[in-house]
One Martini backbone bead per residue (centre of mass of N, CA, C, O) as a GRO file, in nm:
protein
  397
    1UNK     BB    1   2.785  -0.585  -4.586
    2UNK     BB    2   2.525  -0.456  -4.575
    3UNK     BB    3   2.271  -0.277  -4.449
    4UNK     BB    4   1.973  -0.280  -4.378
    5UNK     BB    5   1.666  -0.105  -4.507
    6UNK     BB    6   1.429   0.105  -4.333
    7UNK     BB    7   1.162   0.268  -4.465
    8UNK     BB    8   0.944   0.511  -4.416
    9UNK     BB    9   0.628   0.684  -4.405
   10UNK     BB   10   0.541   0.953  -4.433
   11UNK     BB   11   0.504   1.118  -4.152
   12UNK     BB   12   0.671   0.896  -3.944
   13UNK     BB   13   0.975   1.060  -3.809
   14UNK     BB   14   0.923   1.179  -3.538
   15UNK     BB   15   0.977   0.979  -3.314
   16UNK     BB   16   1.268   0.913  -3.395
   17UNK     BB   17   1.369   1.218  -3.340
   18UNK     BB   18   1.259   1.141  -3.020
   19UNK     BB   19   1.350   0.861  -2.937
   20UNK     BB   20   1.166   0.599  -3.020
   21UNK     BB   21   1.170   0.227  -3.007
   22UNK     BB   22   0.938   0.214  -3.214
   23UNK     BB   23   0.857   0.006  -3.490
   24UNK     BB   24   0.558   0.000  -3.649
   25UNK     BB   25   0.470  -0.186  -3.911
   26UNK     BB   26   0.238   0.074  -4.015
   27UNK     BB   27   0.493   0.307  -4.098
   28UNK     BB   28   0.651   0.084  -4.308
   29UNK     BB   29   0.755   0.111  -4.664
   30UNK     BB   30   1.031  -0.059  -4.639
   31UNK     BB   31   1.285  -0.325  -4.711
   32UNK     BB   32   1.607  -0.309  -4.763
   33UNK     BB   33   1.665  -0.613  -4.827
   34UNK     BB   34   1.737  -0.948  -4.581
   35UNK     BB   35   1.625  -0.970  -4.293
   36UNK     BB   36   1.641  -1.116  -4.007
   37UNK     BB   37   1.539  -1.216  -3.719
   38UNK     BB   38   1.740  -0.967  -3.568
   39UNK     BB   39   1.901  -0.751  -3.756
   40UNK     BB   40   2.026  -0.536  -3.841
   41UNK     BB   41   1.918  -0.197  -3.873
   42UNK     BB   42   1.823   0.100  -4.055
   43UNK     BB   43   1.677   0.398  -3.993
   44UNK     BB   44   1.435   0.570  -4.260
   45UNK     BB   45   1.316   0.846  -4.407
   46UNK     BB   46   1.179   0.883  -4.663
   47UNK     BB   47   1.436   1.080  -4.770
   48UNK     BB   48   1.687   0.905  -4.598
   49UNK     BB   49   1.730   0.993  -4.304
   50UNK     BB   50   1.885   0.957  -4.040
   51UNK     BB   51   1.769   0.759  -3.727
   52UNK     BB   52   1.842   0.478  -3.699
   53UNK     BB   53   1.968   0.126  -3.469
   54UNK     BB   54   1.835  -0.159  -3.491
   55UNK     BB   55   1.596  -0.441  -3.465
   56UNK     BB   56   1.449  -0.739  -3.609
   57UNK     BB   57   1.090  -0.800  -3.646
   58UNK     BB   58   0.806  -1.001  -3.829
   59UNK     BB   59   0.670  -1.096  -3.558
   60UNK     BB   60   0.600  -0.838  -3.495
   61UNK     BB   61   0.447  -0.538  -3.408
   62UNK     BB   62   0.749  -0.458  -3.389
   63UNK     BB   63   0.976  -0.439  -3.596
   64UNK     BB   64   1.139  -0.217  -3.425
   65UNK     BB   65   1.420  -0.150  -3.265
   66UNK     BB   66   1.553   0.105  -3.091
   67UNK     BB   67   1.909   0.168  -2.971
   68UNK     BB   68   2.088   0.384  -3.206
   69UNK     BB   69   2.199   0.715  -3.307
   70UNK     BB   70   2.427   0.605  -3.475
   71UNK     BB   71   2.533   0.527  -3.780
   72UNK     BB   72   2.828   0.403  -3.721
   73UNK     BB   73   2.717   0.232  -3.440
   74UNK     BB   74   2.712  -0.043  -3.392
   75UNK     BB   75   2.528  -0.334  -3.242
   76UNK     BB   76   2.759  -0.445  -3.049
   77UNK     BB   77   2.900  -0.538  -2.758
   78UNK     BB   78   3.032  -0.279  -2.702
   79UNK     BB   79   2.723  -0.117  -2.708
   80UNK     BB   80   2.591  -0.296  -2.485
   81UNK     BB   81   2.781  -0.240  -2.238
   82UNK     BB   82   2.737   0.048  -2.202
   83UNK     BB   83   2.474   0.061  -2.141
   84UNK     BB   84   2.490  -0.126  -1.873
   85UNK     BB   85   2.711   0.045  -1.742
   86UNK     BB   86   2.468   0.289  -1.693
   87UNK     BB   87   2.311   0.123  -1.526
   88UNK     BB   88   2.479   0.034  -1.292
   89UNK     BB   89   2.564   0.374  -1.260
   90UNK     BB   90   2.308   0.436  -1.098
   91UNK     BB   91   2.243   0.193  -0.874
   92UNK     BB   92   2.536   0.276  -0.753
   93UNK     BB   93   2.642   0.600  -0.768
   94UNK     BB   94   2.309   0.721  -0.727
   95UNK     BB   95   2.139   0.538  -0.535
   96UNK     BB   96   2.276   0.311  -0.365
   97UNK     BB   97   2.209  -0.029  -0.375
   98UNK     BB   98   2.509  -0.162  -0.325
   99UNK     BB   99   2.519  -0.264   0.022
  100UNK     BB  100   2.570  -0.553  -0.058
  101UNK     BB  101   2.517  -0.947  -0.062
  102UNK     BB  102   2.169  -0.897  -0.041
  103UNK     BB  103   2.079  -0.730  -0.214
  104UNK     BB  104   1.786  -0.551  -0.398
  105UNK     BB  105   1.758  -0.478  -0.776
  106UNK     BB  106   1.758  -0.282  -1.042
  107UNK     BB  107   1.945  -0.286  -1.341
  108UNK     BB  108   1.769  -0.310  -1.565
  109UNK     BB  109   1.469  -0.111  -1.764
  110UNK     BB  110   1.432  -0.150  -2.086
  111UNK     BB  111   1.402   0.148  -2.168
  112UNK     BB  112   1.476   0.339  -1.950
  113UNK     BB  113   1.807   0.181  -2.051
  114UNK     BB  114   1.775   0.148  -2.375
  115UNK     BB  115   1.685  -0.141  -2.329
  116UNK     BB  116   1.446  -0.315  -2.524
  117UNK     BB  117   1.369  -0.611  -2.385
  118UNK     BB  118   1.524  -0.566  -2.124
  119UNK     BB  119   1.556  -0.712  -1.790
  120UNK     BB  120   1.731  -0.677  -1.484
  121UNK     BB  121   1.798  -0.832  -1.194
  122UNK     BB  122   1.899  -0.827  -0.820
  123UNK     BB  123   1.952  -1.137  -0.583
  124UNK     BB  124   2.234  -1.060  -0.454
  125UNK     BB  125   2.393  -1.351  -0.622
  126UNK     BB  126   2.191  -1.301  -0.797
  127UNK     BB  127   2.036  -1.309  -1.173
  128UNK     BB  128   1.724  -1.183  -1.350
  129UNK     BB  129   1.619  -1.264  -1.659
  130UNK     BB  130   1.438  -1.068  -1.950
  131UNK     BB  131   1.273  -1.149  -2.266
  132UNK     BB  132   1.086  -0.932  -2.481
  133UNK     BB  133   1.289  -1.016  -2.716
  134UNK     BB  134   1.398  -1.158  -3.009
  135UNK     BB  135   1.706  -1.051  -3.012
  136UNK     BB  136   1.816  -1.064  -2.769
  137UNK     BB  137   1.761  -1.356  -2.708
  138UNK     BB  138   2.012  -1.413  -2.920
  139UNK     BB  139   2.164  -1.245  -2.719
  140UNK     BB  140   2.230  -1.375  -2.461
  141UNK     BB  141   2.511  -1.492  -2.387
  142UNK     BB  142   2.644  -1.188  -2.428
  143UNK     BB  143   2.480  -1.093  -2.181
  144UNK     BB  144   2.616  -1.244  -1.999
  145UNK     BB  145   2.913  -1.176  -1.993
  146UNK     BB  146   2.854  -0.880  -1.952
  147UNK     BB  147   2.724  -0.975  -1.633
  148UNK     BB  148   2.982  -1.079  -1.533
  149UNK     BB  149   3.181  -0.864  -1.574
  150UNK     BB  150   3.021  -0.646  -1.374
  151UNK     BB  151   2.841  -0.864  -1.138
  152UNK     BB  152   2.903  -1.088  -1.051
  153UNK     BB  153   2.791  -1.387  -0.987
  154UNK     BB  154   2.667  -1.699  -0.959
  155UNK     BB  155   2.410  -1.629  -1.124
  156UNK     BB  156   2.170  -1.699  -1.438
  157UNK     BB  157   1.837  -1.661  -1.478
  158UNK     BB  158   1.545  -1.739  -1.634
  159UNK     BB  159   1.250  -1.564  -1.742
  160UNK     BB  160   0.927  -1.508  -1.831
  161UNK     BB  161   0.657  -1.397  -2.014
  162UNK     BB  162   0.335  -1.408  -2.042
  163UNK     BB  163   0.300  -1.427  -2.425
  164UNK     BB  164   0.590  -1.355  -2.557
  165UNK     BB  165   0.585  -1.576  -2.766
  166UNK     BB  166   0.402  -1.497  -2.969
  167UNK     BB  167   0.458  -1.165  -3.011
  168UNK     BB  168   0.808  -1.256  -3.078
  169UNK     BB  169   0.887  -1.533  -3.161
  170UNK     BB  170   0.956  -1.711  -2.891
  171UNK     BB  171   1.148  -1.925  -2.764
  172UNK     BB  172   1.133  -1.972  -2.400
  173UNK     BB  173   1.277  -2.066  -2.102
  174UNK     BB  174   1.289  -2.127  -1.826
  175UNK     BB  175   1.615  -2.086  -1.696
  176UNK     BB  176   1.987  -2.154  -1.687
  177UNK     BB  177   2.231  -1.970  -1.829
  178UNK     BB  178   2.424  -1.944  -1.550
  179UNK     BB  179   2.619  -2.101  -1.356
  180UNK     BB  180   2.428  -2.118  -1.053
  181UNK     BB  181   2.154  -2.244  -0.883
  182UNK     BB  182   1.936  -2.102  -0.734
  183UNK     BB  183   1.801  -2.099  -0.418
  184UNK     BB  184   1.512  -2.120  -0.249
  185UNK     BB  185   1.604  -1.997  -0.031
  186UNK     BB  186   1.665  -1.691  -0.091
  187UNK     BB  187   1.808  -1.396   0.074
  188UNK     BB  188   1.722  -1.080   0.144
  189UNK     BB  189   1.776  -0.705   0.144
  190UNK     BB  190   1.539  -0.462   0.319
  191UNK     BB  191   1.546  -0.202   0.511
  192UNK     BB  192   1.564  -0.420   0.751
  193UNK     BB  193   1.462  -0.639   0.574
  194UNK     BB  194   1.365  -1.008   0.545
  195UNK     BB  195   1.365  -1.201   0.222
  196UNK     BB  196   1.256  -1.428   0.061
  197UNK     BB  197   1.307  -1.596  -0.244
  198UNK     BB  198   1.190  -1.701  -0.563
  199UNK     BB  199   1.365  -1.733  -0.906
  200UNK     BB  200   1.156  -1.959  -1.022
  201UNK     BB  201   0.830  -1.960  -0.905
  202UNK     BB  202   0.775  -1.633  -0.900
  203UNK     BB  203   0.685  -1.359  -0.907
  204UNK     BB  204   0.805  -1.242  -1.176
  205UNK     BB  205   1.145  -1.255  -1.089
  206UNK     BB  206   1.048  -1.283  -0.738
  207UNK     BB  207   0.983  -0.953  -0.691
  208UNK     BB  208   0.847  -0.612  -0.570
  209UNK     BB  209   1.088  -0.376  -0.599
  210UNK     BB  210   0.928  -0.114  -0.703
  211UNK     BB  211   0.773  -0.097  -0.373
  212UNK     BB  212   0.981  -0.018  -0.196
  213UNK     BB  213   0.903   0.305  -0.099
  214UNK     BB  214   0.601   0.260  -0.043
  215UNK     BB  215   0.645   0.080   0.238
  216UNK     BB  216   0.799   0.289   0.357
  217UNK     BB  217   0.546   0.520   0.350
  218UNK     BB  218   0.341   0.323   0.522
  219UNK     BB  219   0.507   0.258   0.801
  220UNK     BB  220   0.464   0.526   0.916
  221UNK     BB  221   0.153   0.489   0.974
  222UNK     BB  222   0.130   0.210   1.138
  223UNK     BB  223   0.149   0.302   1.421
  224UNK     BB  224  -0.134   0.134   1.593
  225UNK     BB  225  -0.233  -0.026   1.351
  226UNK     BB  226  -0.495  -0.208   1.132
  227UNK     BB  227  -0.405  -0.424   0.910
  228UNK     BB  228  -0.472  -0.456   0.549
  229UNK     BB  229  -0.325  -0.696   0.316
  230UNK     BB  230  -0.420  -0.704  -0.030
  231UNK     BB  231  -0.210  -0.907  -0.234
  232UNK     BB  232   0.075  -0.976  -0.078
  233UNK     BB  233   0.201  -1.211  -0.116
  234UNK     BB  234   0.509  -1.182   0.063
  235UNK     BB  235   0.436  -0.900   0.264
  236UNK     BB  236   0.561  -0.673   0.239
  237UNK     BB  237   0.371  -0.466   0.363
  238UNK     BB  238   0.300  -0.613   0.612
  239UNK     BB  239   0.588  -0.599   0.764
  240UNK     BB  240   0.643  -0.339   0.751
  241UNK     BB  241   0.399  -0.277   0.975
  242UNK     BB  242   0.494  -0.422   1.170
  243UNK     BB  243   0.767  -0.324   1.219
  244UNK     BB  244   0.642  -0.037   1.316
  245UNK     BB  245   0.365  -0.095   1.502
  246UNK     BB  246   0.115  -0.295   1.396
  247UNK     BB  247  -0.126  -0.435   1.600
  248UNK     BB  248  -0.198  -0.543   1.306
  249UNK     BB  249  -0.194  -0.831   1.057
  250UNK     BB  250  -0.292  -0.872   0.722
  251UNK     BB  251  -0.280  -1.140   0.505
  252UNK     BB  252  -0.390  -1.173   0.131
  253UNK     BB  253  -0.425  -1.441  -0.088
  254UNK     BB  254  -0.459  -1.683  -0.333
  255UNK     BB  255  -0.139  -1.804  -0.269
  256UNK     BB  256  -0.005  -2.081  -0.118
  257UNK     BB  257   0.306  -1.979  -0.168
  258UNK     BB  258   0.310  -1.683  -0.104
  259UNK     BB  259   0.252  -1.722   0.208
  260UNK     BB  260   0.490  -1.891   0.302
  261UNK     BB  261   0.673  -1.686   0.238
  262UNK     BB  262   0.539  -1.435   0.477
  263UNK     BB  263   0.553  -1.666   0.701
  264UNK     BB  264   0.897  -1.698   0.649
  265UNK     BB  265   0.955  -1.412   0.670
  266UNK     BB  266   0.817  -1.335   0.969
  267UNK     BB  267   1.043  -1.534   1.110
  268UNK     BB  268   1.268  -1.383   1.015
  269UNK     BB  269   1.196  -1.121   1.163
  270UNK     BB  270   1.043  -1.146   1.411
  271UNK     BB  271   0.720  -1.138   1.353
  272UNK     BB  272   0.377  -1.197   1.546
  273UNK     BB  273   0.109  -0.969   1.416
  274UNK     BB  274   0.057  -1.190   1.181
  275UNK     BB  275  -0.199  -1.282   0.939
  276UNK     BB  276  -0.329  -1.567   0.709
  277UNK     BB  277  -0.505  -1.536   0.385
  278UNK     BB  278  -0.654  -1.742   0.184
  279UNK     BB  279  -0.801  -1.633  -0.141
  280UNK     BB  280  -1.043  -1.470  -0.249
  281UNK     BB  281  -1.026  -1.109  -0.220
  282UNK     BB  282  -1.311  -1.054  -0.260
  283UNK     BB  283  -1.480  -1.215  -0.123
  284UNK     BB  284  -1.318  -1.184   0.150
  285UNK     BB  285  -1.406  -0.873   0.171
  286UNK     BB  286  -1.704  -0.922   0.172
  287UNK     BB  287  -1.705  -1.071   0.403
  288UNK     BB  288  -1.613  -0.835   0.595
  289UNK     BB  289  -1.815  -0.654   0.529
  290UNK     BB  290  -2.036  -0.841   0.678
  291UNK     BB  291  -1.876  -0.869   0.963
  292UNK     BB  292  -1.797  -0.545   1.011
  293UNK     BB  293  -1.525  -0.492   0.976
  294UNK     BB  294  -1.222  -0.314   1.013
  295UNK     BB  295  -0.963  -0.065   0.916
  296UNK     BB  296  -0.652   0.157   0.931
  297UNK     BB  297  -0.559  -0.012   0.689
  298UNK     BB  298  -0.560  -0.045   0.325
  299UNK     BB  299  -0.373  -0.259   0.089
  300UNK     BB  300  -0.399  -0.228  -0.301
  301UNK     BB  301  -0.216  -0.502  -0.495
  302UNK     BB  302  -0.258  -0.595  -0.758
  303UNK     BB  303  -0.269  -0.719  -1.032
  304UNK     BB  304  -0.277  -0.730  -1.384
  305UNK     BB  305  -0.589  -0.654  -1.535
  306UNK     BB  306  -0.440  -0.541  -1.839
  307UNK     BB  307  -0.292  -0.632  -2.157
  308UNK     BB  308  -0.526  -0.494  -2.288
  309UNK     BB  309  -0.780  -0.280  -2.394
  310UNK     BB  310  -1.008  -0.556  -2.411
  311UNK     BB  311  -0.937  -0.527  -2.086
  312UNK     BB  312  -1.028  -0.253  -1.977
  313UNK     BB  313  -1.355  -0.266  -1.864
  314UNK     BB  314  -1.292  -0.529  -1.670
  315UNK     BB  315  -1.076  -0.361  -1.490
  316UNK     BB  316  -1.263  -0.097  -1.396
  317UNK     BB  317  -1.450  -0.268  -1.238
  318UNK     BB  318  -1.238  -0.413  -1.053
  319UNK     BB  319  -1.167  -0.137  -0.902
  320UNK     BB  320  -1.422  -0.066  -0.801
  321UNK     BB  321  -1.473  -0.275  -0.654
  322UNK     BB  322  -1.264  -0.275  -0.438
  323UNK     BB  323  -1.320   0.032  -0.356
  324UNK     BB  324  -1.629  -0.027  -0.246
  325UNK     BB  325  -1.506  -0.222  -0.016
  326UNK     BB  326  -1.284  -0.031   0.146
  327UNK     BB  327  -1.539   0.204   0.190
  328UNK     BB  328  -1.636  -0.032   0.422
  329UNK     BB  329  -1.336  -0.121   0.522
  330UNK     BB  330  -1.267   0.187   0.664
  331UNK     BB  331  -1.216   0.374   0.924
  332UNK     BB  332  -1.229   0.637   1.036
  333UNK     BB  333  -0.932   0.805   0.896
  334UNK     BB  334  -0.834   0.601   0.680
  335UNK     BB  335  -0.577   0.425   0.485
  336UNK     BB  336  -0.551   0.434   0.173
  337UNK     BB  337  -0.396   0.185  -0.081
  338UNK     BB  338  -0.298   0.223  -0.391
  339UNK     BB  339  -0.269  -0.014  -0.671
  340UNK     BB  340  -0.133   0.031  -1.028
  341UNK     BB  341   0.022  -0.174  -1.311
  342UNK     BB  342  -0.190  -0.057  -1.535
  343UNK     BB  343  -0.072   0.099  -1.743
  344UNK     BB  344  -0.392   0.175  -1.910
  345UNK     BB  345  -0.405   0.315  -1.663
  346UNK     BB  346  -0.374   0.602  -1.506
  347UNK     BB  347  -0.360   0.833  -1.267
  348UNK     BB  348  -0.655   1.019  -1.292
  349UNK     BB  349  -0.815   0.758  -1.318
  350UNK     BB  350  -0.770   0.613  -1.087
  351UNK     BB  351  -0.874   0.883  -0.895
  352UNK     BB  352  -1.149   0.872  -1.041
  353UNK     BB  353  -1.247   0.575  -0.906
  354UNK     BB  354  -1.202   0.619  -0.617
  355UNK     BB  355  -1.378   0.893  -0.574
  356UNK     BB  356  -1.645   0.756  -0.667
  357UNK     BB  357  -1.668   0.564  -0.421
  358UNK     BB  358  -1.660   0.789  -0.205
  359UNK     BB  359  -1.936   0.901  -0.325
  360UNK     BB  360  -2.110   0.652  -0.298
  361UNK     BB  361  -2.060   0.617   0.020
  362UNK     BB  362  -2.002   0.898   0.178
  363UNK     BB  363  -1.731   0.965   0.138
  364UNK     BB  364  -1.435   1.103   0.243
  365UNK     BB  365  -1.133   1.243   0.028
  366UNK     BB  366  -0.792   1.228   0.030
  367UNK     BB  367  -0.472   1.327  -0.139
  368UNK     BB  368  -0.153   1.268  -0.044
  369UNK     BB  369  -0.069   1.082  -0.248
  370UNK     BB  370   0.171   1.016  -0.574
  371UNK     BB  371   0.301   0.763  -0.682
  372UNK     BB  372   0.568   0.522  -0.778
  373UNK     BB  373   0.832   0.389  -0.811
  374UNK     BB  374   1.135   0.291  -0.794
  375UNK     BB  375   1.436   0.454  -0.933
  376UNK     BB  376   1.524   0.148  -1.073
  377UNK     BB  377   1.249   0.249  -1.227
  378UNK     BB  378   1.249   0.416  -1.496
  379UNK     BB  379   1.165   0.695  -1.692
  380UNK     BB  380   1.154   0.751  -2.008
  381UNK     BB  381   1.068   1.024  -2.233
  382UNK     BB  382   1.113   0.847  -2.501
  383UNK     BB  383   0.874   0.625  -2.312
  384UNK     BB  384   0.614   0.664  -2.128
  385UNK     BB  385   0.497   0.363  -2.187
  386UNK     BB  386   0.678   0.284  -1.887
  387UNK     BB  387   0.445   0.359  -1.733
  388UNK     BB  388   0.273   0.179  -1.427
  389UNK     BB  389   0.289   0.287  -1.154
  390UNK     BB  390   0.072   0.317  -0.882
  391UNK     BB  391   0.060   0.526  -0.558
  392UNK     BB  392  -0.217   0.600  -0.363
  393UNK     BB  393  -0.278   0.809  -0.084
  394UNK     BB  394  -0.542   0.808   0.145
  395UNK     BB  395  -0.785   0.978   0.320
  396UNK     BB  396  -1.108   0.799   0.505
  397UNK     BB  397  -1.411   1.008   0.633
   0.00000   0.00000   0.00000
């Protein structure tokens, strides 16, 4: 039987010929065929030209995702394994994150490894996948074998994204897809700290791989100061810099499981130098700066403030707000460390938000790092928007 086939509309074929994977609905001129939800489609430019190789979904507003650019090449079983067999050999063979039985790295990041829609963390011996297409999630056993056959886990969790089962008409909840049900108390290993994770019901698929590099960044300069990390989750940063030889460690969350994580950590570590703040993270800073404190390192890892458009003015009042909070409290020639996930912010905007803030204050800003994810998030070339993350080091003068 043939192959359904996408025809898009006039002058809308160029994204395609630089391998963009993403084709929306309104690009689209007709769909020879009648495809379900979840089947291979091929896409074609007005004039009839091969494009691509995608996934149809027309409960989404990305029609098409595009995987492969080969005509005669199904998007098969055999042609998701070398795609994977590709991602884990970045992680391995050039990266070289599988240090051992507790590592914990991204193994798939989803664009940037060909695989749209496709997530997939290492948390010791156990695997969390993320799907947030609705075609992928339908071949998930597949996806289970192949990552079963190629980094033998123990097990493989399934997280979900809030909101994707609306975007993707995807049906889908957290639960184990394959194996043993990983322990309440997992434990990894980064950079000689060790970190519990809760696979089950940890933000994100468990913890912030992406933040590897930048943790190890700041606690360069940790040693003899006095910090404080806004929104620490399970404290990354704050061990980091603890284990450095920061003379104090404050850790804030609104979340009161996410510092017990924190506090388990900091255990775990032998680390006696942290203290632990629940509460809502503005409000909690605002206090400190009545009452007049200051540090010499302030770490704003916030989560992500904007999910749509609608949502990016009250993103940036947001952010504004946090950074005017910081440069008052901020000692002399202090260490402000900028983190924002928020893809809709780049990253000229985000340190014109931090700058304004510094002019706001009377206080002088220089920028040291500009920093993003580490290297096992990379982004595509052919999908920019998939860059995310920005970490920005300044000292305020």
């Amino acid at each position: 039987m043939a192959t359904p086939t996408v025809i898009l509309k006039p002058k809308h074929a160029q994204p395609f010929f630089g391998r963009h994977p993403w084709v929306f609905a309104g690009a689209v001129d007709k769909v020879e065929g009648k495809p379900a939800n979840g089947d291979e489609v091929i896409l074609k430019a007005s004039n009839g030209t091969f494009l691509a190789r995608g996934l149809y979904n027309d409960n989404s507003k990305i029609l098409v995702r595009n995987y492969g650019w080969v005509e005669d090449q199904p998007l098969d079983a055999a042609f998701f394994r070398a795609k994977i067999a590709r991602a884990i050999g970045l992680r391995h063979d050039v990266l070289h994150l599988n240090t051992g039985p507790k590592a914990a790295y991204r193994v798939i990041s989803s664009e940037a490894d060909g695989l749209s829609g496709l997530t997939v963390d290492r948390y010791a011996e156990w695997l969390t996948v993320q799907f947030t297409s609705l075609a992928l999630a339908n071949r998930k056993e597949m996806f289970a074998e192949i990552l079963r056959e190629l980094l033998q886990p123990q097990g493989i969790y399934v997280r979900t994204e809030k909101g994707i089962g609306k975007l993707e008409g995807l049906e889908l909840h957290d639960g184990l897809l394959w194996g043993v049900q990983p322990p309440t108390d997992l434990m990894i290993e980064e950079n000689g700290l060790r970190f519990r994770v809760d696979l089950t019901e940890g933000q994100k698929t468990g913890y912030y791989l992406d933040q590897r590099d930048n943790r190890v960044a700041v606690a360069k300069m940790a040693a003899g100061k006095r910090v404080l990390d806004a929104f620490s989750y399970s404290g990354g940063f704050g061990l980091y810099c603890a284990k450095a030889g920061a003379t104090s460690v404050e850790c804030v969350d609104a979340s009161e499981s996410a510092l017990k994580l924190a506090e388990a950590n900091a255990v775990a570590n032998g680390l006696s130098t942290l203290e632990f703040t629940q509460g809502d993270v503005f409000a909690y800073l605002a206090q400190l700066v009545a009452d007049k404190k200051t540090f010499d390192i302030l770490v704003l890892d916030p989560p992500k403030f904007a999910r749509n458009r609608a949502a990016l003015p009250d993103a940036i009042r947001g952010y504004k707000r946090l950074h005017q909070l910081a440069m008052k409290l901020l000692a002399p020639d202090g260490i402000l460390v900028t983190c924002c996930c928020t893809g809709l912010i780049v990253m000229d905007e985000l340190i014109e938000i931090i700058g304004q803030s510094a002019v706001e204050s009377k206080r002088d800003l220089q920028i040291l790092e500009r920093r993003g994810p580490a290297a096992d998030h990379p982004v595509s070339a052919n999908c920019l928007e998939g860059s995310y993350l920005k970490c920005i080091l300044s000292r305020v003068g």
